[in-house]
N, C-alpha and C positions, 0 to 999 in steps of 0.2 A: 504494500500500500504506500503511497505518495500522503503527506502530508504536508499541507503550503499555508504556511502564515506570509501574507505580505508585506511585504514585500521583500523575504526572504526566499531565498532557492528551496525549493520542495525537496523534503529528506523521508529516507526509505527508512518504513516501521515495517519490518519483520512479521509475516503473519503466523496469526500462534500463542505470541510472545505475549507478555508483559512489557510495556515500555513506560517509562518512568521520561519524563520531560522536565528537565531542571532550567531553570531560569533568574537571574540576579535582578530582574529589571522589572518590577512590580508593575506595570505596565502591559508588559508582554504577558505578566502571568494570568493577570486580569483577562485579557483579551482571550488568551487560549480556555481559560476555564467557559468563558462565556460562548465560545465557538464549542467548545464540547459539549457543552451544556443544550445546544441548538437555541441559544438566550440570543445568540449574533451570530451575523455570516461576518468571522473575524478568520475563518479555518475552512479549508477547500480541503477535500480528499479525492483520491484518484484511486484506480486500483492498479495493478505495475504494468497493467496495456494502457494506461494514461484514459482509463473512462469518468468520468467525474461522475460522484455517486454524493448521496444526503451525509452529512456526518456521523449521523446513529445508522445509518445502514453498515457502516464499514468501522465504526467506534464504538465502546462503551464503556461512558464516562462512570469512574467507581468512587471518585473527587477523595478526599481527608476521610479514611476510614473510623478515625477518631472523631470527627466535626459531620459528618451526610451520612454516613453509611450503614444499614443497619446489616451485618455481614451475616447473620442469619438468616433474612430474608430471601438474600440472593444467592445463598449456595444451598439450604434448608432442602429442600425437595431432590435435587441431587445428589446428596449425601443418602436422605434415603430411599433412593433409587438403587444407590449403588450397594447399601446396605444388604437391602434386599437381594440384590445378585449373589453376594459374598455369603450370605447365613442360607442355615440350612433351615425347611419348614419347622424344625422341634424349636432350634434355636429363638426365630422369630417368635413362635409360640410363648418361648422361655423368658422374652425381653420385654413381648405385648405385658404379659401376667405382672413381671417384676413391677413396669410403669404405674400400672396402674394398683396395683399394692402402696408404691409411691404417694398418689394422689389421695386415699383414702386413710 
């Protein structure tokens, strides 16, 4: 993926990855949060045949895990997807019972 703040040169994010985007110039950082955010067109993305695509089609801003993010929310149901794959029927059976002994 291309990503172009202007009026600098468009720089290649790795798809896949995690990219962490560091910045000194409070300014810039402003502008990039608000183009991730889809708050402002401050952020152009492209995919590596240079097709220009929406920011959240090709982005997902996850912003100050400590300040926005409720990190439950968004990994929660894939955890237990995956849960599920890994245990075996007794198991689940074993974990449903435990929880709810828990609650009561």
């Amino acid at each position: 993926m291309k990503l172009t703040y202007y009026s600098y040169a468009p720089f290649d994010v790795p798809t896949g990855r995690i990219t962490v985007v560091d910045t000194g110039a409070l300014n810039i950082c402003h502008d990039l949060v608000r183009g991730l955010r889809n708050d402002e067109e401050t952020l152009h993305v492209a995919t590596d045949e240079y097709d220009l695509k929406e920011v959240n089609q090709l982005c997902r801003w996850y912003g100050d895990p400590l300040l926005e993010l409720d990190l439950n929310a968004v990994f929660q149901r894939k955890l237990q997807v995956q849960l599920l794959k890994v245990l075996s029927d007794q198991q689940t059976v074993q974990l449903t019972d435990q929880f709810q002994q828990l609650l009561t």
